[in-house]
N, C-alpha and C positions, 0 to 999 in steps of 0.2 A: 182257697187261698194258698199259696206260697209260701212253704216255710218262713219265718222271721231271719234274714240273716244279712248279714253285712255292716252299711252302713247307713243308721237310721238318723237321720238327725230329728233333735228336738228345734220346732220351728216359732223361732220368733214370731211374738203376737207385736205387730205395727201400731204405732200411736201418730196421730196428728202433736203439734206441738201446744193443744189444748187437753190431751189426754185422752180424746175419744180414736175409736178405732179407725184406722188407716185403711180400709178395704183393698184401694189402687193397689197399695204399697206389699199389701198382704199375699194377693194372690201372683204379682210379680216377684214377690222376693220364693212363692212355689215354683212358679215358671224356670226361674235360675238354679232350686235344688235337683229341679227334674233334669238337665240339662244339664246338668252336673254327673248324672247317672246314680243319684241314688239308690240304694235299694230299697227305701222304703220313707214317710215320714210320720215324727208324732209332735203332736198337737199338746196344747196344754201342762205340758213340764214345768221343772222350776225352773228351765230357760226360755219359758215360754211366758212366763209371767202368771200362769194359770191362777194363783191364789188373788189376784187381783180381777179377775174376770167375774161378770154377772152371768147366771145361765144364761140369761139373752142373748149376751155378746158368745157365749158359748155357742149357741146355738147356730146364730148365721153365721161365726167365722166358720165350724164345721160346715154347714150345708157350702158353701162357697170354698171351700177348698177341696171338698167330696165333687162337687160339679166339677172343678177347674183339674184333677188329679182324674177321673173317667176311670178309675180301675186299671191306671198304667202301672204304679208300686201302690204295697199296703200302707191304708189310712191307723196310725195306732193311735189310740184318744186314752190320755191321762184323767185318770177317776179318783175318788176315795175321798173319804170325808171323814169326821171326827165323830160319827153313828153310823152303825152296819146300815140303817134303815134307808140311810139319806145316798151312801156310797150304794146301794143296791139299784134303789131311783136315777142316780147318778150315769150309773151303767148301764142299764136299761136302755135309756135315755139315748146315749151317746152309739147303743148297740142298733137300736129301731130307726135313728139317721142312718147309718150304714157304714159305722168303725168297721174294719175288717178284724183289729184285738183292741183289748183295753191295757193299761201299764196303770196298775192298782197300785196306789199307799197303803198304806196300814194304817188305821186310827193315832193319832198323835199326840192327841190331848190325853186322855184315860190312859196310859199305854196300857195293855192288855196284856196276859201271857201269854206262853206258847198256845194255850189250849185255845183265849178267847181269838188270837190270830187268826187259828184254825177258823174256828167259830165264821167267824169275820167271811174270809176266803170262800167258804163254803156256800153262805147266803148268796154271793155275789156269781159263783158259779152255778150256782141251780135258776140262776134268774136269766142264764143270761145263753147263748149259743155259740160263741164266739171265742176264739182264743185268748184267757187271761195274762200277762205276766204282772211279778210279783216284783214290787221296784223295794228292794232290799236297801234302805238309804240311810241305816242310823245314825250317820252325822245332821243328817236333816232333822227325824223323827224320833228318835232318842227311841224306837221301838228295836231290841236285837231277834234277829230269826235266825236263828243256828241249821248249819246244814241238814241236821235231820229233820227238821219241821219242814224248809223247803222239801227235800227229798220225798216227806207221808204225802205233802199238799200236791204235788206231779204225780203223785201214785193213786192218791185217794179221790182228787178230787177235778172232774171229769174234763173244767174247761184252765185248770192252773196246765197251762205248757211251758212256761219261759221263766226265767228270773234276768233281773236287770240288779246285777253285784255289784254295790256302791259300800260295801263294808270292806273299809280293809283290812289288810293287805288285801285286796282285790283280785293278785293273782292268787293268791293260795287257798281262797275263799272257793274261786273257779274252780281250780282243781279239784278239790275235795267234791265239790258237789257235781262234777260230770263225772269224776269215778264213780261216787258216791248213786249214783240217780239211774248207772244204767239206761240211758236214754231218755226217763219217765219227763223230764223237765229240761231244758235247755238255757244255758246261761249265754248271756249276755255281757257287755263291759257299761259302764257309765264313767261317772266322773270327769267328764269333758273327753272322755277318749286317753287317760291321761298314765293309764297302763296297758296300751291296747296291745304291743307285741307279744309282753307276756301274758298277759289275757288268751292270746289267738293259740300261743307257746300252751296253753294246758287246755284246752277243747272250748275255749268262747266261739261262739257263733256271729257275733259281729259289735260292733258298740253304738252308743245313741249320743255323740258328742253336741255341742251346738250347731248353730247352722252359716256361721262363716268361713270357716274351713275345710268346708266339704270335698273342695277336687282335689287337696292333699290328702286326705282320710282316704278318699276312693283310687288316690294312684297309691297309696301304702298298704293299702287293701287288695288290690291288684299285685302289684309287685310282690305283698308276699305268698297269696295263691299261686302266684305264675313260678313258686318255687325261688326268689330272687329275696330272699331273705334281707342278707345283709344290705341291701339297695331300700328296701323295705325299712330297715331300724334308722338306713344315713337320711332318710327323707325325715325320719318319725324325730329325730332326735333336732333336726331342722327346726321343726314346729314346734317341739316341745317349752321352748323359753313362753310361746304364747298362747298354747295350752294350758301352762304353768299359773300365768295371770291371769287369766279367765278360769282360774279357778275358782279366785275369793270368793268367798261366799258375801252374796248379797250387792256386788258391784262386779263379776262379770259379765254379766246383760248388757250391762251399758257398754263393755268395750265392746261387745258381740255385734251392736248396735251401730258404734262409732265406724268397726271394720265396714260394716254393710252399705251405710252412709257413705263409706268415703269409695266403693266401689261403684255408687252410684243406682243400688238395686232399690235400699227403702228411700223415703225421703226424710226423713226426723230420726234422732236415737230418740227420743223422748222415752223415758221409762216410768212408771207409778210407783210411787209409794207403797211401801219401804226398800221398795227397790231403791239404789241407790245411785245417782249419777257419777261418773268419774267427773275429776273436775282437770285443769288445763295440761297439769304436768303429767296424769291419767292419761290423758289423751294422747300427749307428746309421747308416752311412753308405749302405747296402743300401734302408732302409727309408725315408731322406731321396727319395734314387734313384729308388724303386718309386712313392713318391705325385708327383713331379716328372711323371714318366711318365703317370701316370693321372690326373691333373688336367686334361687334354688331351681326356678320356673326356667330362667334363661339361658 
């Protein structure tokens, strides 16, 4: 496989507007990431709704999106559970369909220390063949991993390669830990994309934002490899008002949803529980957001 690098979006999981899974909707709204020139995508995020899925529904939406994806970019599958035991199975699991990495939680219930973190990391890498990253999220998870425990986990432990840095300040976290890592581990951006300049500014290798703004992410992506920097921040700063709201915790989905709906790619925003739905003036403010953004386009 392909270094991890660029931009990976996390992919919305589709609902019918009775809550069961959208298949059509599913493997069309991949067809449009791909097409988009992703470099990669993940499955099962918290923008993906993942805490609401059954294995089941884990199951075939993976096999149907591993079909529908043929090994054109890497498949990376969101794992981890509130027991080493279960996040190990979990992994397995997700690794013997044919993830190409996994993007691991940390236990969130018990939080654990540094050492049973380790612990944790450990089980899940000896189980498994496949490149781990380590999704660093403590506004989520209320678990903190400080740069030297990433740093031992890239060193020590055989399939941890990647961190995904959602602790912020996010860039300064980056920094630290690609000086810090000597290569052993590679960082990532999260947070909807929502530091990615200075992210890329201190050695990030790409970020994992949603999946509606993908062909801005990938021409800002572009433009700033292609050495056009400042062309690169005037696009990024474009986006940024609707990055900014798609940040809320627990009702960005639903804009992420409304965006993709009104593009024409899924057919429902529908979202589950406790997800939350945006309601009219949400929306009003979704769709101000969306043409702001793509005015930029013309």
């Amino acid at each position: 496989m392909k270094p991890l690098q660029g931009i990976l979006p996390i992919v919305a999981t589709t609902f019918h507007p009775d809550g069961s899974v959208d298949m059509e909707s599913q493997i069309r709204l991949v067809k449009h990431l791909l097409s988009q020139k992703v470099h990669g995508i993940a499955l099962f995020g918290n923008a993906s709704e993942g805490y609401t899925l059954s294995e089941e529904e884990r199951t075939t939406i993976l096999d149907a999106i591993l079909h529908e994806v043929a090994g054109r970019v890497p498949v990376i599958v969101s794992t981890g559970h509130t027991g080493t035991d279960q996040a190990v199975r979990q992994s397995v699991t997700a690794a013997e369909r044919g993830a190409d990495a996994l993007m691991v939680l940390p236990p969130y219930l018990l939080k654990p220390d540094g050492q049973g973190v380790y612990e944790y990391f450990q089980a899940i890498s000896d189980a498994v063949r496949i490149p781990i990253m380590v999704q660093d999220a403590p506004l989520m998870t209320g678990v903190t991993m400080p740069v030297p425990l990433l740093v031992r986990m890239g060193k020590e432990l055989e399939h941890v390669r990647y961190a995904k840095v959602e602790a912020p300040p996010t860039a300064t976290k980056t920094g630290d830990l690609v000086s810090q890592a000597e290569g052993s581990i590679v960082a990532l951006g999260g947070l909807n994309g929502n530091f990615l300049i200075e992210e890329l500014d201190r050695g990030a290798q790409g970020t994992m934002p949603g999946c509606d703004l993908c062909a801005t992410f990938v021409r800002i992506w572009d433009l700033y490899h292609a050495g056009s920097r400042a062309e690169a921040r005037k696009l990024f700063a474009q986006a940024l008002p609707l990055i900014r709201y798609e940040l809320q915790p627990g009702m960005g989905v639903s804009v992420m949803k409304h965006n993709l709906v009104r593009e024409g790619i899924i057919a429902c925003s529908r979202v589950r529980h406790p997800t939350r739905s945006i309601d009219e003036l949400g929306q009003r403010d979704a769709e101000e957001l969306w043409h702001e953004v793509h005015a930029g386009w013309k």
